[in-house]
N, C-alpha and C positions, 0 to 999 in steps of 0.2 A: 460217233466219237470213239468209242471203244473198237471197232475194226482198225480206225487212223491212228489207233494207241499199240497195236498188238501188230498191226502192218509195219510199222517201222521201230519195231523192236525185230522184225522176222529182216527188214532190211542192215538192220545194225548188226545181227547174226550170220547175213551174207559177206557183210566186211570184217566179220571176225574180230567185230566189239565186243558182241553175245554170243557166251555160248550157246549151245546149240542145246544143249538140256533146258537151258534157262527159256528159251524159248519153247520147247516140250510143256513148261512147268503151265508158262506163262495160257497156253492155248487149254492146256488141261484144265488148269484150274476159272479158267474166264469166268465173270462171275455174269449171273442172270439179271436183265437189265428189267426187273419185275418191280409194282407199287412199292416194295419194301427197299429196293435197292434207290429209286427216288427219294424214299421219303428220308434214308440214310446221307444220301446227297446235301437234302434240305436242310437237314440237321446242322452239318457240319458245316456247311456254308455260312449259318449263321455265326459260324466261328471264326472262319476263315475272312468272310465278308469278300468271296471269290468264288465263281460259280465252275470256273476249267477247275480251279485246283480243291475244293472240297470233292468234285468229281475223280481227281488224278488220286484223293488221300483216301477216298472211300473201296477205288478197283484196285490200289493197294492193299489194302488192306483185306480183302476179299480176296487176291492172289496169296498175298502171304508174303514174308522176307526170309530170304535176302531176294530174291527172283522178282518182286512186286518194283524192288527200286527199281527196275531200268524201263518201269513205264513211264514215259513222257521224257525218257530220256535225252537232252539235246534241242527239247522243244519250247515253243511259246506258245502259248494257250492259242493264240489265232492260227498256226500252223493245224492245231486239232478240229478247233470250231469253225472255221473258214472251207476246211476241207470236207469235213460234213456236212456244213452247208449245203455247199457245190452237189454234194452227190445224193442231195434228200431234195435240192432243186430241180436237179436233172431228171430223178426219178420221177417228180411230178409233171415237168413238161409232158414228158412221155405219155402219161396219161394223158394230158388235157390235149396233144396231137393226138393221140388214139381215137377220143371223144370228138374232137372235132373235124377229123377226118369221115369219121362216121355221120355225121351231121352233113357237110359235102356233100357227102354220095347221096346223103338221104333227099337232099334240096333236088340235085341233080336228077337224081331218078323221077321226083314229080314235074320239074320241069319237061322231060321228055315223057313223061306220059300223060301231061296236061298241054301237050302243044297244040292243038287245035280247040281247043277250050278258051273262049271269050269272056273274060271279066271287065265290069264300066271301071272305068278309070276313074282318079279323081284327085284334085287339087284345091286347095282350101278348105276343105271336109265339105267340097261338090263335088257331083257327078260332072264327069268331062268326055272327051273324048275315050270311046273302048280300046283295050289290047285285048293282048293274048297271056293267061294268067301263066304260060309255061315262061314269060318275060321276066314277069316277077320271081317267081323261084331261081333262073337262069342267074338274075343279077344279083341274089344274096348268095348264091353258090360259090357266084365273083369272090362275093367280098369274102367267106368266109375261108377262100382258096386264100386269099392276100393276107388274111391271118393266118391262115397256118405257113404261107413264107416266115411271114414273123416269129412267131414261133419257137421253129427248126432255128433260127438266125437263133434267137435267145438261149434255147437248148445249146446250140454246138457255145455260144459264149459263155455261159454259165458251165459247162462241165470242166470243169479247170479246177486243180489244187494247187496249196504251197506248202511246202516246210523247209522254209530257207533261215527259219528263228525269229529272234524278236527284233532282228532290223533289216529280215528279208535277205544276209549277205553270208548263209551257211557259215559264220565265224565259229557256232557250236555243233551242226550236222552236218556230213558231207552230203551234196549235191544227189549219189545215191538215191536217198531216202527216200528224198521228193520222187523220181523216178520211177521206183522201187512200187510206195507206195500209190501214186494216183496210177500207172499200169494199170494196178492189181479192181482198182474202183474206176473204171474206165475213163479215168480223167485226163487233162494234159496239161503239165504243168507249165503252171506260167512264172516269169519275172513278181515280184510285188513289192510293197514293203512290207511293215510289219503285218497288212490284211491285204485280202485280194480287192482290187479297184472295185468299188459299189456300183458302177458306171453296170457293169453286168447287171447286176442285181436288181438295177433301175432297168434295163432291158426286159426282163422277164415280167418285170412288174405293168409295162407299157403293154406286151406282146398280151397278156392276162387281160389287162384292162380293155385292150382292144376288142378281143373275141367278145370279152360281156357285154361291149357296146352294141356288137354286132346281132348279138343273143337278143338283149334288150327291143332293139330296131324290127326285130323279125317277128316277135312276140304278138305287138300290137297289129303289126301289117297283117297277120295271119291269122286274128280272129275273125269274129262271125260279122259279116257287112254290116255297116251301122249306116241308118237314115241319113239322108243330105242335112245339114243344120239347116235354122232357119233365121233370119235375120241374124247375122254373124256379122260382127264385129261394125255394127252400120256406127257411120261417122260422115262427119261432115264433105261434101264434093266440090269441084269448081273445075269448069270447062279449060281440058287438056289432062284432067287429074289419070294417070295410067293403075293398072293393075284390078286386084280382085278388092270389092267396092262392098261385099256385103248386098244392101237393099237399095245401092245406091241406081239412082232414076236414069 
């Protein structure tokens, strides 16, 4: 939040809103975003009963006046919060492609070095017909390639900012700013209203949930072989009944 506060005060000093010292003051003085500057946050929130603006009163006041006023100048709290978001989400994908890119190759690699390696198969928690255990590896490599499609898709969605104000229509920031600042945070900005569409936000959240699933699925298949069950699931028969029958006769 404090880069998206001090970015578009460096953008309002390219259009020659801010001076250009106020902006010197502004970077010099930035204050350290350490447990005391939270718990100062906390504080004053409780006064404010507003989490952006006891934030916007506290690095005020921490820069100093007259140079402190032109933090958040021209903005709406989601213009700040919505933009941080984006670029603390983005950051995170990146990680969790990096990780499971890693994981990919790692499947991939025992695939082809377990390709002529026979494991029994099995269906209903029976032994069935045998493969080839480089089969198994092969096809969660599939899937976990088809997350990390999803992913990248979530990533480029989510790295998006705005500061178009509190009805998304720059009536108090020029067009600039937004610009200016998602450039500088590798962002692209988009259209919004007053917050950027959740619709993203739900994207990353599906793209996450998916990998886990994926993670989950992989877990149990890849432990240590376990016994054939025995009388599973036995239940009553009758001549034509199809499928796996348990103990049935």
């Amino acid at each position: 939040m404090l880069d998206v506060e001090l970015l578009a005060a460096e953008a309002l000093a390219e259009l020659g809103v801010v001076a250009a010292d106020v902006v010197a003051a502004l970077s010099a003085r930035r204050p350290v975003v350490d447990a005391a500057f939270v718990e100062a946050v906390n504080e004053r929130e409780a006064i404010t009963i507003h989490d952006t603006a006891a934030f916007v009163d506290v690095v005020q006041d921490r820069i100093g006046m007259p140079e402190g006023a032109w933090v958040h100048y021209g903005l709406t709290s989601s213009d700040v919060v919505d933009t941080a978001l984006c670029v603390t989400l983005a950051a995170a994908m990146d990680i969790v492609i990096n990780d499971a890119t890693a994981l990919r190759d790692a499947l991939t690699h025992r695939a082809e070095e377990s390709v002529d390696l026979p494991i029994v198969g099995r269906t209903h928690g029976m032994h069935a017909d045998p493969r080839r255990t480089a089969r198994k590896f092969a096809l969660l490599a599939l899937q976990v390639q088809r997350d990390l499609e999803r992913c990248a898709r979530a990533r480029v969605a989510i790295a998006v900012g705005k500061l178009s104000g509190v009805v998304g229509t720059y009536s108090n920031i020029d067009p600039f700013v937004e610009s200016y600042v998602c450039e500088r945070l590798g962002l692209a900005p988009v259209p919004a209203t007053q917050v950027i569409a959740r619709d993203r936000h739900a994207e990353v959240l599906y793209a996450c949930a998916a990998l886990g699933t994926t993670i989950e699925q992989f877990a149990p298949r890849n432990s240590p072989p376990r016994a054939q069950r025995s009388r599973r699931g036995r239940r009553a028969v009758h001549v034509g009944t199809k499928g796996f029958l348990g103990d049935a006769p």
